[in-house]
Backbone as a chain_set.jsonl record, in Angstrom:
{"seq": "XXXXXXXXXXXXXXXXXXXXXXXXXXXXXXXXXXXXXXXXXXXXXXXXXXXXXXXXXXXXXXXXXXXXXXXXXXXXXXXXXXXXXXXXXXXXXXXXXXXXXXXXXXXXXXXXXXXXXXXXXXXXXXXXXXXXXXXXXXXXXXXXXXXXXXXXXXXXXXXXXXXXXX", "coords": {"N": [[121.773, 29.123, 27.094], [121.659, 30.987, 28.784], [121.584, 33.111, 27.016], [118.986, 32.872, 26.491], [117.727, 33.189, 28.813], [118.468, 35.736, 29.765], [117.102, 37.167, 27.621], [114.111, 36.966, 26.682], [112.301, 37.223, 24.474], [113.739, 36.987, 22.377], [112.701, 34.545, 20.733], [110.372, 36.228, 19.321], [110.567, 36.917, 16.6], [110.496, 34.574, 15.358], [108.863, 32.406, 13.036], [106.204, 30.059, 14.034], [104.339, 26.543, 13.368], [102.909, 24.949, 10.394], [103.713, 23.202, 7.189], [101.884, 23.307, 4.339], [100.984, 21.459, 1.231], [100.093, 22.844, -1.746], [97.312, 21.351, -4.539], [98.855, 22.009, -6.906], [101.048, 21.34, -6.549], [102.619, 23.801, -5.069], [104.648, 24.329, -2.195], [103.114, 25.832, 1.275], [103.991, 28.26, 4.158], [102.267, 27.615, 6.801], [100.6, 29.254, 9.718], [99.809, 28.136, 12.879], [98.883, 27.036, 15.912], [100.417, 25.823, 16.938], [103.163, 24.047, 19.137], [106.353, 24.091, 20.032], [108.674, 21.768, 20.856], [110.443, 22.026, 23.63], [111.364, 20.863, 25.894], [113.069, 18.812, 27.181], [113.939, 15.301, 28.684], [111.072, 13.763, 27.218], [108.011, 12.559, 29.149], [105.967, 11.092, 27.417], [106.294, 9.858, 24.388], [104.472, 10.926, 22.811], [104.0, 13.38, 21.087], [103.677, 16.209, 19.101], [105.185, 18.498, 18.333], [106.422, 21.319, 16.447], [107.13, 23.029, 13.399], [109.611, 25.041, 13.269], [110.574, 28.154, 11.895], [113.645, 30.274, 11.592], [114.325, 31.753, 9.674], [113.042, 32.511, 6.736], [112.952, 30.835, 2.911], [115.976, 31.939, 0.761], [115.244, 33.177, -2.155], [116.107, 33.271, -5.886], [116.089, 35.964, -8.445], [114.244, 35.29, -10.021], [112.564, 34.014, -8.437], [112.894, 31.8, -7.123], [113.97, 29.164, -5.154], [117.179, 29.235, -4.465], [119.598, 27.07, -5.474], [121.563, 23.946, -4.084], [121.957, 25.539, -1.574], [121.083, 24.828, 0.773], [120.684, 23.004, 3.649], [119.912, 19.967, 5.182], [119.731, 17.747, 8.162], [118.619, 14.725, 10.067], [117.163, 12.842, 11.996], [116.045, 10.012, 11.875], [112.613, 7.739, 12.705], [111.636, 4.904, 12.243], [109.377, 3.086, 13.114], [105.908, 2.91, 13.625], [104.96, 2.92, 16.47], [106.461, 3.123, 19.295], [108.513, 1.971, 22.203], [110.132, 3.896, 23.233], [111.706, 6.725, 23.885], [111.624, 7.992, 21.574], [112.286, 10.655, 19.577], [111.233, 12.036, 15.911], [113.68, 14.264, 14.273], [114.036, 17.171, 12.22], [116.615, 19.185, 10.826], [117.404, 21.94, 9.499], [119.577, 24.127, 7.387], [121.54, 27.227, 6.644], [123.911, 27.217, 4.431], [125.356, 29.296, 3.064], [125.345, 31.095, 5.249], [125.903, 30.028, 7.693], [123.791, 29.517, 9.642], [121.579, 27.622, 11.288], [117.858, 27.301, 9.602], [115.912, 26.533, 10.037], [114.029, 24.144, 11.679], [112.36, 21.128, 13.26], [111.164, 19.035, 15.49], [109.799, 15.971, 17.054], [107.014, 14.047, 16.935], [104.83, 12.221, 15.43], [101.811, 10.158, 14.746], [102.05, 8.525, 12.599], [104.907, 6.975, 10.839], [105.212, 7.807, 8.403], [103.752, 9.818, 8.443], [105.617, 12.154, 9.501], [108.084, 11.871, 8.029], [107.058, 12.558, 5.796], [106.235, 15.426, 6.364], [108.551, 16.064, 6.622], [109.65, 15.351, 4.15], [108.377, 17.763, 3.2], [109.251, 20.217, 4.503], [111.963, 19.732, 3.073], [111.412, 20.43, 0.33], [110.447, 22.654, 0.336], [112.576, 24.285, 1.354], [114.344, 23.55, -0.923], [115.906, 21.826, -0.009], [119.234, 19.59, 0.4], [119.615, 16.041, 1.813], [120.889, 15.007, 4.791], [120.682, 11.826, 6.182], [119.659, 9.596, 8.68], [120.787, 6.659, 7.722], [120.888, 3.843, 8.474], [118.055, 3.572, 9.109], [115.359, 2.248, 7.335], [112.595, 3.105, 6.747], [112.18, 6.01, 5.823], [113.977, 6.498, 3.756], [112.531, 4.404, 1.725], [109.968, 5.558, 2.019], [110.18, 8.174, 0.557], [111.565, 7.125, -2.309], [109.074, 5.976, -2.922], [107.468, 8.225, -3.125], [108.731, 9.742, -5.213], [110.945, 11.167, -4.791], [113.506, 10.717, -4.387], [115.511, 11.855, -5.355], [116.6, 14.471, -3.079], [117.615, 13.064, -0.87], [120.711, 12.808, 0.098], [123.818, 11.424, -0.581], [125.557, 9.134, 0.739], [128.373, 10.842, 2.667], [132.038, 10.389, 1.368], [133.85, 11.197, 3.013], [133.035, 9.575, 5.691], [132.891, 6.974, 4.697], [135.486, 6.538, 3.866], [136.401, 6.213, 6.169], [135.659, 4.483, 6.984], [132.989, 4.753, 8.959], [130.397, 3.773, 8.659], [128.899, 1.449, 6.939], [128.744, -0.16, 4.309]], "CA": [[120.66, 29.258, 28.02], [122.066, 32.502, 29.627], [121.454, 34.462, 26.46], [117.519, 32.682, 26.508], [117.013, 33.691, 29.982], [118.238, 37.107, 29.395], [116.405, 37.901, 26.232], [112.782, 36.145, 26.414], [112.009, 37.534, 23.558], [114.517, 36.045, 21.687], [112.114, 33.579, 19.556], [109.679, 36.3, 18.819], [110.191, 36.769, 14.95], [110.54, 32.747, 14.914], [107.511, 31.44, 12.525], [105.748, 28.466, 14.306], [103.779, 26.411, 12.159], [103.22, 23.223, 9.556], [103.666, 23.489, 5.666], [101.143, 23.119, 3.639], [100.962, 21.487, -0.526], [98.292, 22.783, -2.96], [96.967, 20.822, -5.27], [99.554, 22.483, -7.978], [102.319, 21.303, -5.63], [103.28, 25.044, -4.073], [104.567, 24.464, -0.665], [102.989, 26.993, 1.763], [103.287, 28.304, 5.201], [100.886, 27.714, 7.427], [101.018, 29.017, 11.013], [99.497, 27.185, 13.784], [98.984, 27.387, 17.325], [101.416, 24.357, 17.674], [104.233, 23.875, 20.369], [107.749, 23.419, 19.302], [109.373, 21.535, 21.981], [111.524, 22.99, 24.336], [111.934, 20.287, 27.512], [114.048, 16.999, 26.636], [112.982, 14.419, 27.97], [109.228, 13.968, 27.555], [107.07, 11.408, 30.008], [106.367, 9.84, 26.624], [106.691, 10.341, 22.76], [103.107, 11.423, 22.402], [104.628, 15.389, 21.137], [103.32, 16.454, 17.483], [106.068, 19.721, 18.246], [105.75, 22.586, 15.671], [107.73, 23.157, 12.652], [110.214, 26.45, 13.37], [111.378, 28.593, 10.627], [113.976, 30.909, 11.922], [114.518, 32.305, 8.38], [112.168, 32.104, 5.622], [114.127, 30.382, 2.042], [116.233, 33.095, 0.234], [114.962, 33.424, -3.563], [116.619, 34.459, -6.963], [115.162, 37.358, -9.038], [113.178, 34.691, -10.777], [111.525, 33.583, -7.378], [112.868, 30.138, -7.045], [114.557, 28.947, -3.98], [118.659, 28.706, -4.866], [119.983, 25.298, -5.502], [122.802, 23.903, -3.219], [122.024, 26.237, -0.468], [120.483, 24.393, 2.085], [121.201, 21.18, 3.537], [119.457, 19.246, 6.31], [120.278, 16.768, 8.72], [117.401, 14.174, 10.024], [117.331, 11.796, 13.071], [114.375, 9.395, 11.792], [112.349, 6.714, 13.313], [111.384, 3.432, 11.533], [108.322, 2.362, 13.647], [104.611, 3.668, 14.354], [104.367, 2.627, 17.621], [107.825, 2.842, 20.073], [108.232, 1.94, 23.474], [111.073, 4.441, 23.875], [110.846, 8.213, 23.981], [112.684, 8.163, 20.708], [111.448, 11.967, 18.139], [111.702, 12.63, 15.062], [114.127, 15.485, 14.276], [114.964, 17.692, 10.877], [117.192, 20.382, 11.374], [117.67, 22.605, 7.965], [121.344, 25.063, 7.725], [121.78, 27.764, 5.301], [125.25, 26.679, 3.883], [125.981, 30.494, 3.079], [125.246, 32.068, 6.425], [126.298, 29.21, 8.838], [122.728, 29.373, 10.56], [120.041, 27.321, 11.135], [117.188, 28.708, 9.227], [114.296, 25.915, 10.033], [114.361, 22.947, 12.822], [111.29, 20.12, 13.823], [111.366, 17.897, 16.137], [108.524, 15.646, 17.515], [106.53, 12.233, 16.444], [103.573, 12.138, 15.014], [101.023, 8.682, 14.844], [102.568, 7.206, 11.626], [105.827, 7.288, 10.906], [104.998, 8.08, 7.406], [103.257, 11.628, 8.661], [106.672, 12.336, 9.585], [108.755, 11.527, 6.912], [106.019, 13.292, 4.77], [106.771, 16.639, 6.918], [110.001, 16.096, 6.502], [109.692, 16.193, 2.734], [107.588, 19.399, 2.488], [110.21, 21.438, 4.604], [112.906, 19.978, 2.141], [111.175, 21.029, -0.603], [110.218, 24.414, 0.232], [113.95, 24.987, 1.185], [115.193, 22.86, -2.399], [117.194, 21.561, 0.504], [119.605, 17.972, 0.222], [119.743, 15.829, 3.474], [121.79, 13.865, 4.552], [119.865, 11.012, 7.558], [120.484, 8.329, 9.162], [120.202, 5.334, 6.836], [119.966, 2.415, 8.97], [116.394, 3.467, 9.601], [114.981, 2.154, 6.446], [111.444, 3.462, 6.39], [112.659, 6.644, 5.141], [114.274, 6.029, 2.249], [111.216, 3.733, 1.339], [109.09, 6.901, 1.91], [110.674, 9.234, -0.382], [111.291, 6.399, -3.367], [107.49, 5.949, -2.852], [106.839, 9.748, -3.304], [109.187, 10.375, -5.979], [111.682, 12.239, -4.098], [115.102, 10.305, -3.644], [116.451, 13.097, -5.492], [116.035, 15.146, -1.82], [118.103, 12.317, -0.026], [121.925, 13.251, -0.569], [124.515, 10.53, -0.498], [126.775, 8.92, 1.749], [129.668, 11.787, 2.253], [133.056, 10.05, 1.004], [134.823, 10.817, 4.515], [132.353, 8.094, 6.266], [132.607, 5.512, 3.887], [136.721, 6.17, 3.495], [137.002, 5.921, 7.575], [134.882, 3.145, 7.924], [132.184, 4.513, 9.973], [129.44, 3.236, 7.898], [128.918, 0.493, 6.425], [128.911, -0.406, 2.534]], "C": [[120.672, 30.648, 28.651], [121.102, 33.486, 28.973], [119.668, 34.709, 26.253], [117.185, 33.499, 27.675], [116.769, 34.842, 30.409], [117.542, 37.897, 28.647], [115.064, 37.062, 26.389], [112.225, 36.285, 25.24], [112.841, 37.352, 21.851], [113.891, 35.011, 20.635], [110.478, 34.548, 19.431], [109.196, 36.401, 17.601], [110.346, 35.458, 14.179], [109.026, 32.552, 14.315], [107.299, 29.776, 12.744], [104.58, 27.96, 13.623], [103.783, 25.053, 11.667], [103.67, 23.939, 7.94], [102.637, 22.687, 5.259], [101.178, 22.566, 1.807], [99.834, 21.783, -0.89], [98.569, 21.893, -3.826], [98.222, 21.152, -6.603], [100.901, 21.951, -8.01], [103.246, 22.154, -5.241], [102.947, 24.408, -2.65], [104.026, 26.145, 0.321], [103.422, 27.272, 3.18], [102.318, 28.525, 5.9], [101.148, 28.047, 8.953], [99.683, 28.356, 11.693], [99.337, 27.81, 15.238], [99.988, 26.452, 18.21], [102.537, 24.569, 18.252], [105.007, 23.455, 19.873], [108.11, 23.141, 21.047], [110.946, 22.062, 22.411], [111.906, 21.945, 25.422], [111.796, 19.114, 26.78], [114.65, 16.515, 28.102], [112.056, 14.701, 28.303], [109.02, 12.793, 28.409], [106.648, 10.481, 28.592], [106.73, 10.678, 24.824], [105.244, 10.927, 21.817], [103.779, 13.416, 22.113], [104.506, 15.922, 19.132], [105.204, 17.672, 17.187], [105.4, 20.546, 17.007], [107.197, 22.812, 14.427], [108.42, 24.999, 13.276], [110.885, 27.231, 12.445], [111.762, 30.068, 11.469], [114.13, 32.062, 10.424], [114.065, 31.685, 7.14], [113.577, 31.88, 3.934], [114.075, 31.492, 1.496], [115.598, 32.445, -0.88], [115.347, 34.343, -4.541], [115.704, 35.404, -7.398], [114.313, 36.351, -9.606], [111.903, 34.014, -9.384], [111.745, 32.244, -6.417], [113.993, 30.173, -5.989], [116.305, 28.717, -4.844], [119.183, 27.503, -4.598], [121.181, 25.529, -4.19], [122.829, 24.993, -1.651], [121.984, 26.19, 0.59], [121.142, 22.945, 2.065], [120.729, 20.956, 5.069], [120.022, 18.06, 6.663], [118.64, 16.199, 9.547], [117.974, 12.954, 10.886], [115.379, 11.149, 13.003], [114.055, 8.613, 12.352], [111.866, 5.797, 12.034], [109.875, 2.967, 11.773], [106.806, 3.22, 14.018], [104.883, 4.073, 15.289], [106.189, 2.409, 18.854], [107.579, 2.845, 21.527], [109.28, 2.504, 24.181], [110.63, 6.322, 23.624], [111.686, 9.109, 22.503], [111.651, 9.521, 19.624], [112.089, 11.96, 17.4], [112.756, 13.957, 15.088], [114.735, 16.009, 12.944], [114.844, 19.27, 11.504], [117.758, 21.503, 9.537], [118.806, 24.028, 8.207], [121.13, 25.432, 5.945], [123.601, 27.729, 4.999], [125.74, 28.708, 3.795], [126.295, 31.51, 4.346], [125.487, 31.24, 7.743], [125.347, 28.701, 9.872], [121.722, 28.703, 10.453], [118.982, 27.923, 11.048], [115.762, 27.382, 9.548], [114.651, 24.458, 11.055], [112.397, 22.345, 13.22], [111.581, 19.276, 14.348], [110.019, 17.376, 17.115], [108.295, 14.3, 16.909], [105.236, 12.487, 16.444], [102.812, 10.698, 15.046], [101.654, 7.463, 14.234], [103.87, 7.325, 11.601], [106.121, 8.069, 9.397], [104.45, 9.789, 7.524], [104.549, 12.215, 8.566], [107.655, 12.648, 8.815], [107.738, 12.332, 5.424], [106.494, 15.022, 5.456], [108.163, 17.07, 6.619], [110.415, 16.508, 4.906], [109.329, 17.539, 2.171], [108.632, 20.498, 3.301], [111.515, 21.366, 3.406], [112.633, 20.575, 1.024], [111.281, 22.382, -0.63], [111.362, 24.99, 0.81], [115.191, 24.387, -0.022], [116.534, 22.445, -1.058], [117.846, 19.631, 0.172], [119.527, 17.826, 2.003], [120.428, 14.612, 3.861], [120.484, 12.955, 6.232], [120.201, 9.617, 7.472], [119.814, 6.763, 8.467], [120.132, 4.445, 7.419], [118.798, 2.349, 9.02], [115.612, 3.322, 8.151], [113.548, 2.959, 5.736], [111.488, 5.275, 5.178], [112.724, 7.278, 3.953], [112.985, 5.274, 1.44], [110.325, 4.639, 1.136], [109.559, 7.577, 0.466], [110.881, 8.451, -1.924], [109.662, 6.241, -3.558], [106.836, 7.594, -3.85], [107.906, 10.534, -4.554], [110.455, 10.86, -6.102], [112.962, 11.681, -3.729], [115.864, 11.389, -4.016], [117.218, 14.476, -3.944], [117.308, 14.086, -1.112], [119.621, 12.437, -0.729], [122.67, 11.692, -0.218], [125.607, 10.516, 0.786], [128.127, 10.054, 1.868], [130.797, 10.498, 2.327], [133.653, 9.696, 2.152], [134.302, 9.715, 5.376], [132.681, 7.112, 6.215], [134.419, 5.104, 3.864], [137.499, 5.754, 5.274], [136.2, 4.981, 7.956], [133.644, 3.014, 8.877], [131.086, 4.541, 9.753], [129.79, 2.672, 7.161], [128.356, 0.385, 4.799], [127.21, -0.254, 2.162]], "O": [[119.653, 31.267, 28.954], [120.292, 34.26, 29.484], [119.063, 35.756, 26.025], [116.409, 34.447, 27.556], [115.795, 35.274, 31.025], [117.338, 39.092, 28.861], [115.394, 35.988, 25.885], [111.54, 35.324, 24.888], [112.505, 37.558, 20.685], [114.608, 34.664, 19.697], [109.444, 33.88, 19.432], [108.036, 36.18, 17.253], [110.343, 35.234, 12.969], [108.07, 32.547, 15.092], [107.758, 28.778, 12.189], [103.755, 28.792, 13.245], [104.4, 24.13, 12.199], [103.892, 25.139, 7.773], [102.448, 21.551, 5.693], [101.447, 23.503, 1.055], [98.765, 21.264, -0.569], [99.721, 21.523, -4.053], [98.365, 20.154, -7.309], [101.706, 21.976, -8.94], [104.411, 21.818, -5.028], [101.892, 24.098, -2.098], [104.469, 27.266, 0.075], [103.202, 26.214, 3.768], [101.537, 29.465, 5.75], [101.86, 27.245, 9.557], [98.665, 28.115, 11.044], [99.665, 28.955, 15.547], [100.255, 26.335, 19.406], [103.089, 25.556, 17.766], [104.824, 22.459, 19.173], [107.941, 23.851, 22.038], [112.006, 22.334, 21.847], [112.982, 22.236, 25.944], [110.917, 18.598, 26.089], [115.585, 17.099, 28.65], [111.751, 15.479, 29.207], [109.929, 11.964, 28.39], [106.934, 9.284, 28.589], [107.252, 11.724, 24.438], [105.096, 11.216, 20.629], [103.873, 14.333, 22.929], [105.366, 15.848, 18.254], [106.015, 17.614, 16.263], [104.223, 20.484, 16.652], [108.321, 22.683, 14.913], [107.676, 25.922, 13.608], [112.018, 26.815, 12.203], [110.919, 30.847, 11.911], [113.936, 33.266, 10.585], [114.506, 30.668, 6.603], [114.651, 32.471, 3.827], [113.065, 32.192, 1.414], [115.343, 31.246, -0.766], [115.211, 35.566, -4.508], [114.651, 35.644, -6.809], [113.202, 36.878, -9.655], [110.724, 33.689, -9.525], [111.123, 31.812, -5.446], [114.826, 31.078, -5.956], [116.383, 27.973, -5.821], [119.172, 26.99, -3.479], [121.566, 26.535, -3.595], [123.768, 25.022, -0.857], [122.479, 26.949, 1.423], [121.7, 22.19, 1.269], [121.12, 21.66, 6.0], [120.666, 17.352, 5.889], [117.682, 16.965, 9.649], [118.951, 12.264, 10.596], [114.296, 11.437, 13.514], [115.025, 8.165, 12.964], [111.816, 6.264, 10.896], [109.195, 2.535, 10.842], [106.861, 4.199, 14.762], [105.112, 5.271, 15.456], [106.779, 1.33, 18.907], [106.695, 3.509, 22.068], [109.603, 2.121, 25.306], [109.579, 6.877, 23.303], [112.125, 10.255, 22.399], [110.569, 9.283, 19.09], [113.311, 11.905, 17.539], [112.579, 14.714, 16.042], [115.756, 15.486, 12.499], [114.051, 20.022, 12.071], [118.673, 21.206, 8.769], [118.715, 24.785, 9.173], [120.869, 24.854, 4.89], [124.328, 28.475, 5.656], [126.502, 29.167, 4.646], [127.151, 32.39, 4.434], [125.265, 31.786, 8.824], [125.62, 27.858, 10.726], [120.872, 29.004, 9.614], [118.682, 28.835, 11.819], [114.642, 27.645, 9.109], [115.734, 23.892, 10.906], [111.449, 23.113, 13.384], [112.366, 18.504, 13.798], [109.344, 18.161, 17.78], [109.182, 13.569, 16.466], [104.605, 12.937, 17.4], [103.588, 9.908, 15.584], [101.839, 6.304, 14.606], [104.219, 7.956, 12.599], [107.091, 8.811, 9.247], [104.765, 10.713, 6.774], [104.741, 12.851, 7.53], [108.14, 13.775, 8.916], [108.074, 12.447, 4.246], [107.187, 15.705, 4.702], [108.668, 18.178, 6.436], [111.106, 17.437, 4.487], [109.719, 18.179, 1.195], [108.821, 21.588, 2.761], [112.02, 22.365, 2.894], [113.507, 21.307, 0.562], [111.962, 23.109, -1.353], [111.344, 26.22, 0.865], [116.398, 24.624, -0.06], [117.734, 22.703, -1.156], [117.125, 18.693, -0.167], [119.448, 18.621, 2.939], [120.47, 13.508, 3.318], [119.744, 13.57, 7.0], [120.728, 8.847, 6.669], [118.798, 6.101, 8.678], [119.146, 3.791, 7.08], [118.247, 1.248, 8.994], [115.183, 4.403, 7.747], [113.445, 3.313, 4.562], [110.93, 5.472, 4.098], [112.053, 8.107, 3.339], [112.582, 5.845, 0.427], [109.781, 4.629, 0.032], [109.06, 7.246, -0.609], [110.384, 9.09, -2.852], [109.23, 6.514, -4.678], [106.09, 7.801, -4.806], [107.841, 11.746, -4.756], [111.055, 11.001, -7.168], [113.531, 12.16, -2.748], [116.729, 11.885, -3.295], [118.235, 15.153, -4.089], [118.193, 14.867, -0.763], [119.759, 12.203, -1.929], [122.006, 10.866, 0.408], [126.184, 11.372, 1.457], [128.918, 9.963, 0.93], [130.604, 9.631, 3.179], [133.979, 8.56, 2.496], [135.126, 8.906, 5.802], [132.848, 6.302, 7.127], [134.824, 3.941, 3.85], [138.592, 5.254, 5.54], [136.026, 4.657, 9.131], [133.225, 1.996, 9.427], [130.411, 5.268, 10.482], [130.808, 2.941, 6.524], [127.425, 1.09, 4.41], [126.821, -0.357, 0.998]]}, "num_chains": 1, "name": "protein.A"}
């Protein structure tokens, strides 16, 4: 917070924004005039937020995003309609450089909008993700759309300490 309060300017080469698919299925950016949230908690869960890309995806000489590079983490919801102040959140980490290079957090109408957002940043960073599987809808999403490939597996250490379930 110090180094925010000192530097204001600190999130000006941040791209705020949605992603966009064409018809071809190129992800694009799109900027926006939209609000990434900044003040936790909200009065309610009504908060679209704004997609943030601190660092646009690296690309080989051929153009194409590098495999294995990225890797997201994802705090999903299950339900339309909640009577808690519970947001979405995908957070995307460049594995080579230690930094978060893209973060959303917010709730949209469906829960499916969501989980649809969620796919078009993984894509357009070829990132894996790991999220929280009790919340079924999810997973259901992404088998729907093609895309389990995108959803990484249980890590080993979890499953060998017990702190998830089979």
């Amino acid at each position: 917070m110090n180094e925010l309060d000192n530097n204001p300017s600190e999130f000006d080469d941040v791209y705020v924004g949605d992603l966009a698919m064409s018809k071809t299925g190129k992800i694009s950016w799109v900027a926006t005039n939209d609000k990434p949230l900044r003040e936790f908690p909200l009065k309610d869960n009504k908060a679209n937020g704004a997609i943030e890309i601190f660092k646009m995806p690296e690309k080989d000489k051929e153009g194409n995003v590098f495999n294995h590079r990225y890797i997201a983490g994802v705090d999903p919801i299950d339900d339309d309609v909640s009577g808690t102040v519970s947001l979405v959140s995908c957070i995307i980490l460049d594995l080579w450089t230690d930094k978060i290079v893209c973060e959303w957090t917010g709730r949209l109408d469906y829960a499916d909008d969501c989980y649809e957002k969620i796919r078009l940043m993984l894509l357009f960073y070829n990132a894996s993700c790991l999220y929280e599987n009790n919340k079924k809808g999810m997973f259901a999403y992404f088998s729907r759309m093609n895309c389990l490939y995108l959803l990484a597996d249980c890590p080993d250490y979890l499953r060998d300490k017990d702190m998830v379930k089979g």
